[in-house]
C-alpha positions in Angstrom: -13.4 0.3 -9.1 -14.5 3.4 -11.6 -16.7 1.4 -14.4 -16.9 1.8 -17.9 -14.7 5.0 -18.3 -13.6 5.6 -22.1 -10.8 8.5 -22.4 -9.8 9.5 -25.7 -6.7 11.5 -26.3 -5.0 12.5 -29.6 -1.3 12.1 -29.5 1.1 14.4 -28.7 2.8 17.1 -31.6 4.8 15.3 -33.9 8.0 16.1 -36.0 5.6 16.3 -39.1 2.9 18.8 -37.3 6.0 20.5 -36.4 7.2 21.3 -39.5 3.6 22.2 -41.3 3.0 18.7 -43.1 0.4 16.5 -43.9 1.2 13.6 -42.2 -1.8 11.5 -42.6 -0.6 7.4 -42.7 3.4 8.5 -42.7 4.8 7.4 -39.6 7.1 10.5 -38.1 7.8 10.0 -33.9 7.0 12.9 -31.2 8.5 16.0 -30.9 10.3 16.7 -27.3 6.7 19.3 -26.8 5.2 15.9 -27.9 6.4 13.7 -25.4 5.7 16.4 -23.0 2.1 16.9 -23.7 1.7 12.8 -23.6 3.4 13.2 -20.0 0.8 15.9 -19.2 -2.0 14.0 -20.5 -1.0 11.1 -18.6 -0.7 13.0 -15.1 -4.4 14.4 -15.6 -5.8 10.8 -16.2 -3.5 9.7 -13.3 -5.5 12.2 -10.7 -8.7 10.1 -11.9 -7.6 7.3 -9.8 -8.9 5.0 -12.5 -7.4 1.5 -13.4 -7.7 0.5 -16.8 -7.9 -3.0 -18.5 -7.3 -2.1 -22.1 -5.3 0.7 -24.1 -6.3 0.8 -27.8 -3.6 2.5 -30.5 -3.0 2.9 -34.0 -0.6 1.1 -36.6 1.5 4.6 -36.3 4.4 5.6 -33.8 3.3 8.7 -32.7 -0.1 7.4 -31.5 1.6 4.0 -29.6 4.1 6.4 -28.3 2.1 8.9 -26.6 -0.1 5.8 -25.5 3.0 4.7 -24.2 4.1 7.9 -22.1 0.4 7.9 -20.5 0.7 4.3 -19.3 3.9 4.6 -17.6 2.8 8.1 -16.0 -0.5 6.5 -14.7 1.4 3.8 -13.4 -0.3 0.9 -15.6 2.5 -0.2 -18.1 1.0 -4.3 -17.7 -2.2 -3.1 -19.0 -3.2 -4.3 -22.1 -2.2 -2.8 -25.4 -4.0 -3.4 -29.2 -2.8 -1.6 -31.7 -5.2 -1.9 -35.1 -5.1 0.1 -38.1 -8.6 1.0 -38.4 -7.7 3.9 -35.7 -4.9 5.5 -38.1 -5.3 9.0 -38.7 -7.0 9.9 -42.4 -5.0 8.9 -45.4 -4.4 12.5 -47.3 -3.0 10.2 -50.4 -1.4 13.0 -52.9 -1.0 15.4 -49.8 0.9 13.7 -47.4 4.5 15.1 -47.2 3.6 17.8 -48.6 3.9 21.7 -46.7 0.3 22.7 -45.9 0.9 26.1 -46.9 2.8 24.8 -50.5 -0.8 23.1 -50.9 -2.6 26.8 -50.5 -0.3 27.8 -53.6 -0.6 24.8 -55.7 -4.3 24.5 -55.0 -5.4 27.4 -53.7 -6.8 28.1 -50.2 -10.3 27.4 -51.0 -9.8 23.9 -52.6 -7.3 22.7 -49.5 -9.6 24.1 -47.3 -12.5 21.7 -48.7 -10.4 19.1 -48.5 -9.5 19.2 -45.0 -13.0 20.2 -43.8 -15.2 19.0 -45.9 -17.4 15.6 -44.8 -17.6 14.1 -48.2 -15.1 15.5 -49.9 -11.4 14.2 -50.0 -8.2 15.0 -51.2 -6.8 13.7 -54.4 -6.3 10.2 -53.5 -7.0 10.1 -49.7 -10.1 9.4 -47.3 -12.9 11.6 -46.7 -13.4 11.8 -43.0 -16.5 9.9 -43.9 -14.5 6.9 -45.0 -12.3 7.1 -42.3 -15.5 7.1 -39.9 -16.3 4.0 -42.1 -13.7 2.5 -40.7 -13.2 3.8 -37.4 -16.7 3.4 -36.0 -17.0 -0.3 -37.0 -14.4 -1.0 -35.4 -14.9 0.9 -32.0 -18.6 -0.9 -32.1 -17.0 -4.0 -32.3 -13.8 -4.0 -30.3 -14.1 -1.0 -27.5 -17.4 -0.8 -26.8 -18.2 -4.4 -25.7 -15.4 -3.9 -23.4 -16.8 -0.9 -21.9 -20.3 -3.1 -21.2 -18.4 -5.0 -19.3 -17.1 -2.7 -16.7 -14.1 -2.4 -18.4 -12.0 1.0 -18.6 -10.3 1.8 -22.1 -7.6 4.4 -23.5 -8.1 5.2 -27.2 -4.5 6.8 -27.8 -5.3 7.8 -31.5 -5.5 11.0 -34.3 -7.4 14.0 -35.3 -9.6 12.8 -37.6 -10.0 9.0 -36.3 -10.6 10.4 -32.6 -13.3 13.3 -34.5 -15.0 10.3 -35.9 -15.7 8.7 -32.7 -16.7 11.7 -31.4 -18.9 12.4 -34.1 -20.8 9.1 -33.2 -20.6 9.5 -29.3 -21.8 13.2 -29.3 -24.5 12.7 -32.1 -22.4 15.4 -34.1 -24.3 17.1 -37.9 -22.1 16.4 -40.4 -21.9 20.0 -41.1 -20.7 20.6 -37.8 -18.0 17.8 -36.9 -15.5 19.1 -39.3 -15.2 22.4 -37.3 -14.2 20.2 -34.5 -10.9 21.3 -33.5 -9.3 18.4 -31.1 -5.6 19.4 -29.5 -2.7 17.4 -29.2 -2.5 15.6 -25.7 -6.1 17.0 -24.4 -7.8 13.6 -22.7 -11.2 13.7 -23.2 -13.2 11.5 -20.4 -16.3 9.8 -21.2 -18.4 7.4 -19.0 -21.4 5.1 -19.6 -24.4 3.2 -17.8 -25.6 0.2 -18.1 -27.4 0.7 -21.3 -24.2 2.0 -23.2 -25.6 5.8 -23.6 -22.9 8.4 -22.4 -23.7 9.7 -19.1 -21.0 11.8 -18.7 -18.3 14.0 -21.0 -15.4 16.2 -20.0 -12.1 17.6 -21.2 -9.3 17.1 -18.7 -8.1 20.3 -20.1 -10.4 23.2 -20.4 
C-alpha cells in the first residue's frame, strides 16, 4: 500500500462561479461542468491505484459534493468522510452575492482587486486570506497531518483560498507570492511525504 499520499483538489465550478459571484461561505451546489470536472478529477486519482483512509471536506455543498463524485469514481465510497468548517472557502462578508464585475463599478477595479489578492487586506467585512490560513493551517496540523504520519492516505476536497493556504504552508510560499496562485476547479494536486513529514514529492494530475 501507497503511504502517506495527501491530494488536494478544489471543487468542481459552481452555480455561483457560473454566474460571476462571490460566493465565499454561501452554499450554491455544482454546475453539470461541475460534476463533470469532480468525475474527471476522480478518474485521475483513480489511475494512482491508491486506497485512501480518510476524505476531509468543508461545511459547504459544493466542496462535499465534488468530494463525493471522487469517492464513488475511485471506487472508495466506505472511506471515511469529516467534514469541518475550518476548510470553508474565505468569508467575502459585504461581497458575497454580489456580481464581481458590479464590485469593479461600485468600488472600482483597483480596490476589488486588493481585496481579492491582497494577503492582509480583506474585504469589507470578510477574511483576509491570512485569517482564513489562521484557520485552515491549525486545523490541517492538527487533524490531516497526524494521519498522514501514520501511513495514512487523505483527500482534502475543499476551496480556492482554504486549499491556497495549505499550499502556502506545504510549498513554503512569500506572502507576496501566494496570492498570484491561481488553483482550477477539479485539478488534483498529489503530494507525498517521508517519514519525517517534509514533502517529498508534488505534482498536478493535470498539467
Amino acid at each position: 500500500m501507497k503511504k502517506r499520499n495527501l491530494i488536494l483538489v478544489r471543487h468542481g465550478q459552481s452555480e455561483w462561479n457560473a454566474k460571476n459571484l462571490f460566493t465565499g461561505w454561501e452554499n450554491p451546489g455544482l454546475t453539470e461542468t461541475g460534476k463533470t470536472e469532480a468525475q474527471n478529477a476522480g478518474n485521475l486519482i483513480n489511475n494512482l491505484g491508491i486506497s485512501f483512509d480518510c476524505l476531509f471536506t468543508s461545511a459547504l455543498i459544493r466542496a462535499q459534493l465534488t468530494g463525493t463524485i471522487i469517492l464513488k469514481a475511485i471506487n472508495q465510497n466506505n472511506t471515511k468522510i469529516i467534514e469541518n468548517k475550518a476548510l470553508n472557502e474565505r468569508f467575502y462578508g459585504d461581497l458575497q452575492g454580489m456580481n464581481k464585475d458590479e464590485c469593479r463599478q461600485k468600488w472600482g477595479e483597483e480596490l476589488v482587486q486588493t481585496w481579492r489578492r491582497s494577503y492582509e487586506l480583506g474585504p469589507p467585512g470578510g477574511e483576509t486570506l491570512k485569517e482564513t490560513g489562521e484557520r485552515v493551517l491549525p486545523y490541517y496540523l492538527s487533524e490531516i497531518h497526524p494521519m498522514l504520519m501514520q501511513d495514512m492516505n487523505v483527500i482534502v476536497a475543499a476551496h480556492g483560498n482554504s486549499l491556497r493556504s495549505l499550499i502556502k504552508y506545504l510549498d513554503k510560499v512569500s506572502d507576496e507570492d501566494i496570492v498570484k496562485l491561481e488553483i482550477p476547479t477539479g485539478a488534483p494536486i498529489h503530494y507525498r511525504f517521508n517519514e519525517d513529514g517534509k514533502v517529498m514529492y508534488k505534482k498536478s494530475l493535470i498539467e
